[in-house]
C-alpha positions as CSV (number, residue, x, y, z in Angstrom):
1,X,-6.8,-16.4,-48.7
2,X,-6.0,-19.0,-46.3
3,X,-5.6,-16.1,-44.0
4,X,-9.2,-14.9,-44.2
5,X,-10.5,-18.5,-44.1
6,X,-9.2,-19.3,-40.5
7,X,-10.2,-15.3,-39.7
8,X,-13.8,-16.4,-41.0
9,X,-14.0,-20.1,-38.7
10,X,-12.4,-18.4,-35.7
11,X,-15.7,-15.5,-36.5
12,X,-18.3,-18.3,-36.7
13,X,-17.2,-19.9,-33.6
14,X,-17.6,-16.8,-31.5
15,X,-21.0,-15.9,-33.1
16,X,-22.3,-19.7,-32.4
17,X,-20.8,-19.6,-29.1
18,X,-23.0,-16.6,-28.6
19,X,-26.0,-17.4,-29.7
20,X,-25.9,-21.3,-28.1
21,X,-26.1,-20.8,-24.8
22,X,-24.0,-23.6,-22.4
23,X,-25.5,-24.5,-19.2
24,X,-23.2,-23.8,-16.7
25,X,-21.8,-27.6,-15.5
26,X,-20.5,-26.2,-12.3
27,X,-23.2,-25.0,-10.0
28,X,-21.5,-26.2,-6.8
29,X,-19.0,-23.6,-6.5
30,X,-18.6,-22.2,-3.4
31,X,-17.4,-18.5,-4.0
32,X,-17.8,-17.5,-0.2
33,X,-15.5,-19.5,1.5
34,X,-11.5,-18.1,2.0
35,X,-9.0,-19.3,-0.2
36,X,-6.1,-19.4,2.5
37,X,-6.0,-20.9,5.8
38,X,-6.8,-18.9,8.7
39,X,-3.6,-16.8,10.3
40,X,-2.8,-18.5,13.8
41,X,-0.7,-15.6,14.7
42,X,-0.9,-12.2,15.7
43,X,-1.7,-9.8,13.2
44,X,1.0,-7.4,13.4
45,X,3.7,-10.2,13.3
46,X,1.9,-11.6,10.7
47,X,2.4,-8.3,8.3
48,X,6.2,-7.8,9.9
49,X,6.8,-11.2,8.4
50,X,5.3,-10.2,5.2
51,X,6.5,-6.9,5.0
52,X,10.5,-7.6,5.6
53,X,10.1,-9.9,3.3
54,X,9.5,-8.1,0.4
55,X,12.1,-5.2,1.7
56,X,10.3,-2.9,4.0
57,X,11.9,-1.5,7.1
58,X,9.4,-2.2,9.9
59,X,9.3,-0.6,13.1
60,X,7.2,-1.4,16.5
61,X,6.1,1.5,18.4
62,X,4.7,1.5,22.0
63,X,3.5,4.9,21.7
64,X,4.1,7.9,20.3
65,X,6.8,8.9,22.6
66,X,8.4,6.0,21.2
67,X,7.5,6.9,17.2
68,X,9.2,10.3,17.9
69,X,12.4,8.7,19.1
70,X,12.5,6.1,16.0
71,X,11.9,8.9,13.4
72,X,14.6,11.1,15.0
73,X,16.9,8.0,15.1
74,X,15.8,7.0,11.1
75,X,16.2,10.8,10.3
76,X,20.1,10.4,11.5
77,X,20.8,7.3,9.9
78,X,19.2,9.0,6.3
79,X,21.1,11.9,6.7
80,X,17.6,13.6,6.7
81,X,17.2,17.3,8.0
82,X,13.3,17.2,7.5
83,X,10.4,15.4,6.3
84,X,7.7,16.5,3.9
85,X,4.1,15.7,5.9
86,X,0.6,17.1,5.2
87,X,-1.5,14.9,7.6
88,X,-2.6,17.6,10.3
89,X,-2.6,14.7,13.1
90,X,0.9,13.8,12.6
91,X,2.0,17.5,12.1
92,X,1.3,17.6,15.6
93,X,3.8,14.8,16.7
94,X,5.9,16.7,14.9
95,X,5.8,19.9,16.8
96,X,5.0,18.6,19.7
97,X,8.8,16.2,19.6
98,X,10.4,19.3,18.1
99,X,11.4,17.2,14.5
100,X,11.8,19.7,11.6
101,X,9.0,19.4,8.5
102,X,8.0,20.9,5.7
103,X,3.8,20.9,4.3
104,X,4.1,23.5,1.8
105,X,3.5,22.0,-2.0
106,X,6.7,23.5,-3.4
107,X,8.7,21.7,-1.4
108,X,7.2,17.9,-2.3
109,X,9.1,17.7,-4.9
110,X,12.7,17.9,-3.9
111,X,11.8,16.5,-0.9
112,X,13.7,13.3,-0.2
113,X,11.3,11.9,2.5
114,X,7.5,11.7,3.0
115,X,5.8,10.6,6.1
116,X,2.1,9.9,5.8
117,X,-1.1,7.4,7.2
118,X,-2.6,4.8,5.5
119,X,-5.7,3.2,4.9
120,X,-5.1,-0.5,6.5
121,X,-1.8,-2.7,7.0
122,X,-3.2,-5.8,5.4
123,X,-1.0,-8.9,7.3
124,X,-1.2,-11.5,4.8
125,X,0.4,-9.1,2.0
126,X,2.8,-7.2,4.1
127,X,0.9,-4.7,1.9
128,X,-0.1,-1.1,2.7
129,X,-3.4,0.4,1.2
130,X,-3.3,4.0,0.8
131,X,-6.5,6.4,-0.8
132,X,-6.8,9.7,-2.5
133,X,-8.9,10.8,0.2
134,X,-5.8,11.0,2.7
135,X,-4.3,14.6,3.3
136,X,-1.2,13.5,1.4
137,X,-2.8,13.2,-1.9
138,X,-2.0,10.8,-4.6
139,X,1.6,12.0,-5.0
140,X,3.5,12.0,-1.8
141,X,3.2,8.2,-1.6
142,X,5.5,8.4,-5.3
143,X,7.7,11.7,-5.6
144,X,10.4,10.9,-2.3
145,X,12.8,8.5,-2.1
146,X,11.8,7.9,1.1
147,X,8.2,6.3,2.2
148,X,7.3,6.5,5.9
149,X,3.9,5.2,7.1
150,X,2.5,5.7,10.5
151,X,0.2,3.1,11.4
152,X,-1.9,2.2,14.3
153,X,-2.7,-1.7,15.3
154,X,-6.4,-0.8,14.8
155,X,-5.6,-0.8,11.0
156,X,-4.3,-4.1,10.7
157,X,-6.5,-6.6,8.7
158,X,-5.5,-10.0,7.7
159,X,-6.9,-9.9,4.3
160,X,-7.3,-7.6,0.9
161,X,-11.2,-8.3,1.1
162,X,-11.3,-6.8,4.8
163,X,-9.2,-3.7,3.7
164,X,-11.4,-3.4,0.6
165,X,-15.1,-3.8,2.7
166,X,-13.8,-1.2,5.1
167,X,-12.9,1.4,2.4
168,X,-16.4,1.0,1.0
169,X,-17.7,1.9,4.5
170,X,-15.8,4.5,5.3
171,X,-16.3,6.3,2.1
172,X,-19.9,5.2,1.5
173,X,-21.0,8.3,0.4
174,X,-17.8,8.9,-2.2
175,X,-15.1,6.2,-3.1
176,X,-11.8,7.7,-3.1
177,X,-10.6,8.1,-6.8
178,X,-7.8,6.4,-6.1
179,X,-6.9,3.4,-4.0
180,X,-3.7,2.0,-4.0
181,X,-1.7,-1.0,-2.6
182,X,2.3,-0.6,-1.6
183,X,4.1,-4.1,-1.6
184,X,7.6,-2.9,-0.7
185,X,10.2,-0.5,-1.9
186,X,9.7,0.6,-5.4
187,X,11.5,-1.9,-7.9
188,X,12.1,-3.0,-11.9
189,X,13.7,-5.5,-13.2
190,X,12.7,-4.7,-17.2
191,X,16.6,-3.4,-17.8
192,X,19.3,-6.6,-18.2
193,X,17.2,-8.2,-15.4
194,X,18.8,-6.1,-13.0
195,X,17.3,-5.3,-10.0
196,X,16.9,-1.6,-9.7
197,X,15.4,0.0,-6.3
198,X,13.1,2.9,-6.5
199,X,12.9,3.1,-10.3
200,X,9.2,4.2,-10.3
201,X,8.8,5.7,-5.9
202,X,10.5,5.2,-2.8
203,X,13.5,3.5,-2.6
204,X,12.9,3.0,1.0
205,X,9.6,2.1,2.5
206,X,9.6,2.5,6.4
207,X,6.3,1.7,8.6
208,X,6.0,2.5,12.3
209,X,3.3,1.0,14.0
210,X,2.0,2.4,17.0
211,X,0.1,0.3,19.5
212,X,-3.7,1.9,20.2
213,X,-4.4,1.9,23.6
């Protein structure tokens, strides 16, 4: 009975509270203006800051000349004979440098690394944004234990809002179904409070970033 009461008064407050209309005592809010200070420094030391940080494997590239070299030399240290990549532009540096890769489907899943592009580098996160509407799909970023991003330095932002305007630009005329955010190597904790790496993706997260001419 005393159960229902308190049900009943915690009722009638919501229904007052909803019919009685408060005037809102804080019309001064300013909503526009950033929430963190401005970054001094470059962008792209800015996000290799962030980015280490939080475990990620972060790699500077002059060029692609250079990218080639770091993949081969990443490939070696992995033990990797091949990499699973469906973006047609980086398919290209792959033939072109002579590394071995693999686009069919079938072979995404037993694949142990992926290389793929992204969206933005967003500096202040050390975050990656990846969309559905990338060659490599929603799964590629998930199903290796191995995450390799090719970047440029035209995709750096220094915050989520920038990445998030330009997405609704780019796709204007259809929004990607999916957009996601990558902070870091894939990680839990829920088990004993042990750290476990790569319990739901990549156990390794590796970005290149290229400099655009």
């Amino acid at each position: 009975m005393d159960e229902s009461t308190s049900r009943e008064k915690v009722l009638k407050k919501i229904r007052n509270a909803s019919i009685s209309k408060t005037v809102n005592p804080f019309t001064d809010i300013d909503f526009t203006s950033p929430v963190y200070n401005e970054i001094t420094e470059s962008l792209d030391l800015a996000f290799a800051e962030e980015f280490t940080r939080i475990a990620g494997k972060f790699i500077f590239c002059e060029d692609n000349s250079e990218f080639a070299t770091n993949l081969k030399a990443v490939m070696e240290s992995q033990g990797l004979k091949e990499v699973f990549c469906r973006e047609p532009v980086l398919c290209k540096l792959l033939e072109a440098a002579q590394i071995p890769y693999s686009s069919e489907e079938k072979n995404l899943l037993p694949a142990r690394a992926g290389l793929g592009t992204c969206e933005y580098l967003i500096a202040r996160l050390g975050s990656i944004m990846v969309s559905s509407k990338q060659a490599s799909g929603r799964r590629m970023v998930v199903y290796p234990d191995i995450h390799i991003v090719y970047a440029t330095t035209d995709q750096l932002v220094p915050d989520l809002a920038e990445a998030l305007a330009g997405i609704k630009d780019r796709y204007a005329g259809g929004m990607p179904s999916v957009i996601s955010v990558i902070s870091g190597p894939s990680r839990t904790a829920d088990i004993e409070k042990t750290l476990v790496m790569g319990a739901h993706g990549p156990r390794d997260l590796y970005v290149f970033l290229v400099e655009r001419p």
